[in-house]
Each structure stands twice: as structure tokens, then as C-alpha cells.
C-alpha positions as CSV (number, residue, x, y, z in Angstrom):
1,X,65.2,71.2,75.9
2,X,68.3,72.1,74.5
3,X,68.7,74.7,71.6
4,X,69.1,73.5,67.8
5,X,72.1,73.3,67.0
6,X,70.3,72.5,62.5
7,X,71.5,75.2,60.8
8,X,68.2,74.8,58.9
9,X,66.0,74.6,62.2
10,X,67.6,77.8,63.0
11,X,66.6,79.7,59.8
12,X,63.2,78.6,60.4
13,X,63.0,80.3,63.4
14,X,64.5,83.2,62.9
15,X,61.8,83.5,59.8
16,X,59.0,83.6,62.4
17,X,61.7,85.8,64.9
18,X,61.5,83.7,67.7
19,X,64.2,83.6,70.0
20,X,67.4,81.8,69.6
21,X,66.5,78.9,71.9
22,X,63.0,78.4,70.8
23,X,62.5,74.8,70.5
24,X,59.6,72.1,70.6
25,X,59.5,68.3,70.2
26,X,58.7,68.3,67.3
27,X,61.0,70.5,65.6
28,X,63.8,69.3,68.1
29,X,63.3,65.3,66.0
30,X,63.3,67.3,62.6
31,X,66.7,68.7,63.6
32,X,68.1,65.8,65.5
33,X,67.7,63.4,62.6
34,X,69.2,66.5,60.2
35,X,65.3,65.9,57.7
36,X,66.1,66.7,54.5
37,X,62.1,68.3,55.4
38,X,63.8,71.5,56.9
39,X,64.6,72.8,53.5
40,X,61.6,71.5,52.2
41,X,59.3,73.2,54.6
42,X,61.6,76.6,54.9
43,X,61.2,76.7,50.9
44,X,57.5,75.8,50.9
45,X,57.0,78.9,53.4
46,X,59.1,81.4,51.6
47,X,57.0,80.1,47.8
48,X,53.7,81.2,49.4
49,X,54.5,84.3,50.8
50,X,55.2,85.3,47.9
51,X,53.3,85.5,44.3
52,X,50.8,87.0,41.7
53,X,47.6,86.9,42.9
54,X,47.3,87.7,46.6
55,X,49.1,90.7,47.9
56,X,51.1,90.8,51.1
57,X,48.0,91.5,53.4
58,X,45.9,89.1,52.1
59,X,48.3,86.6,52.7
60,X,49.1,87.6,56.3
61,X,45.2,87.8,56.6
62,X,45.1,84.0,55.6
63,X,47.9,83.0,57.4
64,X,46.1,84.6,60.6
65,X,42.8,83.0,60.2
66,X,44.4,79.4,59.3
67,X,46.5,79.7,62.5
68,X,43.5,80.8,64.6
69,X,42.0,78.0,63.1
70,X,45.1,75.9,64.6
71,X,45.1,77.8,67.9
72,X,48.8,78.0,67.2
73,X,49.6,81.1,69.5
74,X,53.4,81.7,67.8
75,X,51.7,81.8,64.7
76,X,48.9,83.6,65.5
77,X,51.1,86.6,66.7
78,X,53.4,86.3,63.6
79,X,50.8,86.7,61.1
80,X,49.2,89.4,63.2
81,X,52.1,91.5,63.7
82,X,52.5,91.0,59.8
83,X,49.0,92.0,58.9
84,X,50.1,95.0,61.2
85,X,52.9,95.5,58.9
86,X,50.8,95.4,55.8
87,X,48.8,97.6,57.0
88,X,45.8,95.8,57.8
89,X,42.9,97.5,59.7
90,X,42.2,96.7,63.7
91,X,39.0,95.7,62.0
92,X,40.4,93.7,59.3
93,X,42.7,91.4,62.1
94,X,39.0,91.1,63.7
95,X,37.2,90.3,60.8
96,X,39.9,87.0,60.1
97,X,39.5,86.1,63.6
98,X,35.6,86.2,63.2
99,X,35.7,84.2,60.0
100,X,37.5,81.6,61.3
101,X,35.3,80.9,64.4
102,X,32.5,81.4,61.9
103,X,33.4,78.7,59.9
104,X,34.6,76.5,62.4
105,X,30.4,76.6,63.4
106,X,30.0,76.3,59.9
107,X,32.2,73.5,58.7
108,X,31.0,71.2,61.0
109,X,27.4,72.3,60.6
110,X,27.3,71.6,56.6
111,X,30.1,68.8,56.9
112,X,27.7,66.7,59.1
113,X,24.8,67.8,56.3
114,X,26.4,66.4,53.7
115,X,27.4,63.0,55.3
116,X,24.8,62.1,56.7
117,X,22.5,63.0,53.3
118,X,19.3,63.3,54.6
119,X,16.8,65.6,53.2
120,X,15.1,66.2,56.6
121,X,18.7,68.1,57.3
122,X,18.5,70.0,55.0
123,X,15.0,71.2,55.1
124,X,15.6,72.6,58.9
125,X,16.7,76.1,58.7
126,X,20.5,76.3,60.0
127,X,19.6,79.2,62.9
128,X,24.0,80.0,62.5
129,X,23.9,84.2,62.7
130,X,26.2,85.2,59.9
131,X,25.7,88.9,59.8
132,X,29.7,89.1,59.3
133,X,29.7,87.8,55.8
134,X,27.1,90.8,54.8
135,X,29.5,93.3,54.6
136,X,33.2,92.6,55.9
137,X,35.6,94.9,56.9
138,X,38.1,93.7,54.0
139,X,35.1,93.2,51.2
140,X,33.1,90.0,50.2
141,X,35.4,88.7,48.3
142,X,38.1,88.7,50.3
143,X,35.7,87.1,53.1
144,X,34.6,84.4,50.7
145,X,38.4,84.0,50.0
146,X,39.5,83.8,53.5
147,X,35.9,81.2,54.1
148,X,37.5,78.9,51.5
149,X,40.5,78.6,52.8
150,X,39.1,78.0,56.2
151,X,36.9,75.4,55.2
152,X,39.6,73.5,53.1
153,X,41.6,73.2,55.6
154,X,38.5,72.0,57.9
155,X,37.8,69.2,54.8
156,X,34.3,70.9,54.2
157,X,33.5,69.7,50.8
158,X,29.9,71.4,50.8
159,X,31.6,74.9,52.3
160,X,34.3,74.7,50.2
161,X,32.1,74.4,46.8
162,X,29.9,77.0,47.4
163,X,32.6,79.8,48.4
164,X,34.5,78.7,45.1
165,X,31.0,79.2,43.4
166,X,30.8,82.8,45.1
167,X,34.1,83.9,44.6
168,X,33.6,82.8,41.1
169,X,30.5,84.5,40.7
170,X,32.3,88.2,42.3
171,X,34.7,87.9,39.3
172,X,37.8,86.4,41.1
173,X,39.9,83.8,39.8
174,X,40.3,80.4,39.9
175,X,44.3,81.1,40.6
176,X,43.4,83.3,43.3
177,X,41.7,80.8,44.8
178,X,44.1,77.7,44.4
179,X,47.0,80.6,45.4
180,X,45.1,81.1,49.4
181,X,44.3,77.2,49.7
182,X,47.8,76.8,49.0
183,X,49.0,79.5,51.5
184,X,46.5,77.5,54.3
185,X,47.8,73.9,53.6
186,X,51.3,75.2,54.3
187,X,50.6,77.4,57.7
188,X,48.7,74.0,58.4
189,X,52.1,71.9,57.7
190,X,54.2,74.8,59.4
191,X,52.2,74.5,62.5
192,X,53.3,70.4,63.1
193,X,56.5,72.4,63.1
194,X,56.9,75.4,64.8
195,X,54.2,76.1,67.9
């Protein structure tokens, strides 16, 4: 695959500091066809790393679970090395990862709950260990905050109401919330795009 020669394309990647010649499929038709999308996408990435209610970490944090929850490996190591760089714990990079694999149990556990509406369901006891919510690395909140994102992105209604409800009920915001499912649908958009 030849490089991209987009002047856009190649802004994109240097964001996420991958090599000059990094190129996939998918980016390579973006470029090709010159999409008015580039710009799009490059400004949708730069508006959500940036703003009021989440702070640099917490964003990297999110952006690492949502691109765990991709298994998209050049964005897994970005938002890793940038947690780094915010100075999130060894712990804290491990407590993203674990919430994500949590909820990926979890989102299809109380997704297939909640279709299927039976109250036999939801009489039997979920036997899903989820001593890792108890007392995070990075706090409760947080957690709860890095859970809804996860399970927005997964299209858990059920999961996604009651980790609003809870970060609600810990006193965070209602922008701090919409601010992190933001943040995920983007990293989910930026991972069609750069992989």
C-alpha cells in the first residue's frame, strides 16, 4: 500500500504518531476520494480531547478502555502511552483494561435481560464476579464513568441507565457524563479510520 499522499490523512496520523507510511484500506479510500470527512474526523478528535469536565487522564483513561473495547492495537498503545503521560497509575491503565472486559461480560449479560423481558431472568442471580467495581484504583466514580461509556458504546440500555443513576447518585454531572460518551463515540468512529 502506497503512502498518503492527503495532506489531511497525513495530519491524522501524525496526531496518533505513527509513521509516515502508515496506511490501511480504509483510510487509503478516505484519502483517495480527498472526503471532506478527514477534516471532519481530525476536528471531532481534537474537540474531545479537550474540555471542562474531564481532565486529560480521564480522557486518555476512556479513550483506552473504548479502544480495548475495539481491540484496536494503534489505539490501544496511543491512549496508553498518553495515560502514561498524564500520569496515570500502572494500576489505573489496569483498572481501564479490567472495566472494559468487565462490561463486555456485562453488556451482553443485561442486554440479553432486557430483550428478552422475562421475569424468570431476572430472578436468577447473575454469578458475574465484580469485585473491581468495589473499590477501583482511580475511585468509583470514575469506574462508573468509564462503565458508562463502555456500555454506550456496547448499546446496553439497561447498563447504561443504571451507571447514569450511580454517577448521579456520587454527585457527578450530567455534563460529565454526556462529555465521556462523547469522547467513546468518537474513538469508536476514529477506529473505522485509523487501526
Amino acid at each position: 500500500m502506497e503512502a498518503i499522499v492527503n495532506e489531511t490523512a497525513q495530519e491524522l496520523v501524525a496526531m496518533f504518531s505513527l509513521p509516515d507510511d502508515y496506511n490501511n484500506p480504509s483510510l487509503s479510500l478516505l484519502a483517495e476520494g480527498d472526503s471532506r470527512y478527514l477534516k471532519d474526523l481530525k476536528v471531532n478528535v481534537k474537540n474531545v480531547m479537550t474540555g471542562e469536565h474531564l481532565n486529560e487522564k480521564e480522557r486518555a483513561l476512556i479513550g483506552l478502555a473504548v479502544a480495548v473495547n475495539q481491540n484496536n492495537k494503534v489505539l490501544i498503545k496511543h491512549f496508553t502511552s498518553l495515560s502514561k503521560q498524564h500520569e496515570a497509575t500502572e494500576a489505573e491503565i489496569a483498572d481501564a483494561v479490567a472495566c472494559d472486559s468487565l462490561l463486555a461480560s456485562n453488556n451482553v449479560f443485561y442486554r440479553f435481560r432486557h430483550f428478552v423481558q422475562k421475569e424468570k431472568y431476572q430472578q436468577l442471580p447473575a454469578r458475574i464476579k465484580m469485585n473491581i467495581m468495589m473499590k477501583p484504583s482511580f475511585g468509583k466514580e470514575f469506574f462508573e464513568l468509564v462503565s458508562l461509556a463502555v456500555s454506550a458504546v456496547n448499546g446496553c440500555e439497561q447498563c447504561v441507565n443504571s451507571h447514569e443513576h450511580s454517577l448521579l447518585e456520587l454527585g457527578s454531572s450530567e455534563e460529565r457524563v454526556f462529555e465521556a460518551v462523547r469522547l467513546a463515540s468518537i474513538i469508536v468512529s476514529l477506529g473505522k479510520v485509523i487501526y
